[in-house]
N, C-alpha and C positions, 0 to 999 in steps of 0.2 A: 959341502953344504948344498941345499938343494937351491935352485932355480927361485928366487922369490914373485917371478910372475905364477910359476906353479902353484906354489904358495897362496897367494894371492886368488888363485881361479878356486882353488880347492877345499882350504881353512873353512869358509863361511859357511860353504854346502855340509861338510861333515858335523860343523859345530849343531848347526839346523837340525842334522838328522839326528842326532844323540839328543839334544836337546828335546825332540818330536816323540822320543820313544817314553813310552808310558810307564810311570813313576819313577822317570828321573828327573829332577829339577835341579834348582842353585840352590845354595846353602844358603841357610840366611847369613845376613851381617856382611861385615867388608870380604869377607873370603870368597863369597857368592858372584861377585861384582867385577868387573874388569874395569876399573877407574884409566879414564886417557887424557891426555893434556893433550890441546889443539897446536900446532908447531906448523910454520910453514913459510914459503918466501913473501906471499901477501897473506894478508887480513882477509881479503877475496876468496883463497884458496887455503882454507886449513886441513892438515894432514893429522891423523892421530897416529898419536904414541903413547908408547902404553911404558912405566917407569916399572926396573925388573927387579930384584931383591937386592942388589948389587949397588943401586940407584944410578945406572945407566937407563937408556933409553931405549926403544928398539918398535918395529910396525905391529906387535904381536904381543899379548900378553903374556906374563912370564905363569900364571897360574890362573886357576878358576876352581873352587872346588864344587864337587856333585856332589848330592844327595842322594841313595835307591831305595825303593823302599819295594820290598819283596809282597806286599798285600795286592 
């Protein structure tokens, strides 16, 4: 399994540039959405998690679907 600082430096940049590229977006509806529950040792400091299909937990969502649209 890879490095989750790697992980962590890299996910948000790639998600950004896919996201940036022209006619792709989210899907509508719940499939579109990365839903996260706030989780953490304080109130102070909450961590998201994201619940996978399994209903475990984990720093990352388990899906997100795109939309393309060739116009």
């Amino acid at each position: 399994m890879m490095d989750p600082r790697f992980l962590d430096a890299t996910v948000p940049a790639l998600l950004r540039s896919i996201l940036a590229l022209p006619n792709v977006q989210r899907a509508p509806g719940a499939s579109g959405q990365m839903h996260s529950l706030a989780e953490g040792a304080t109130p102070a400091l909450p961590v998201a998690v994201y619940v996978n299909v399994r209903g475990g937990v984990g720093p990352w969502p388990a899906s997100m679907t795109l939309q393309y649209s060739a116009v």
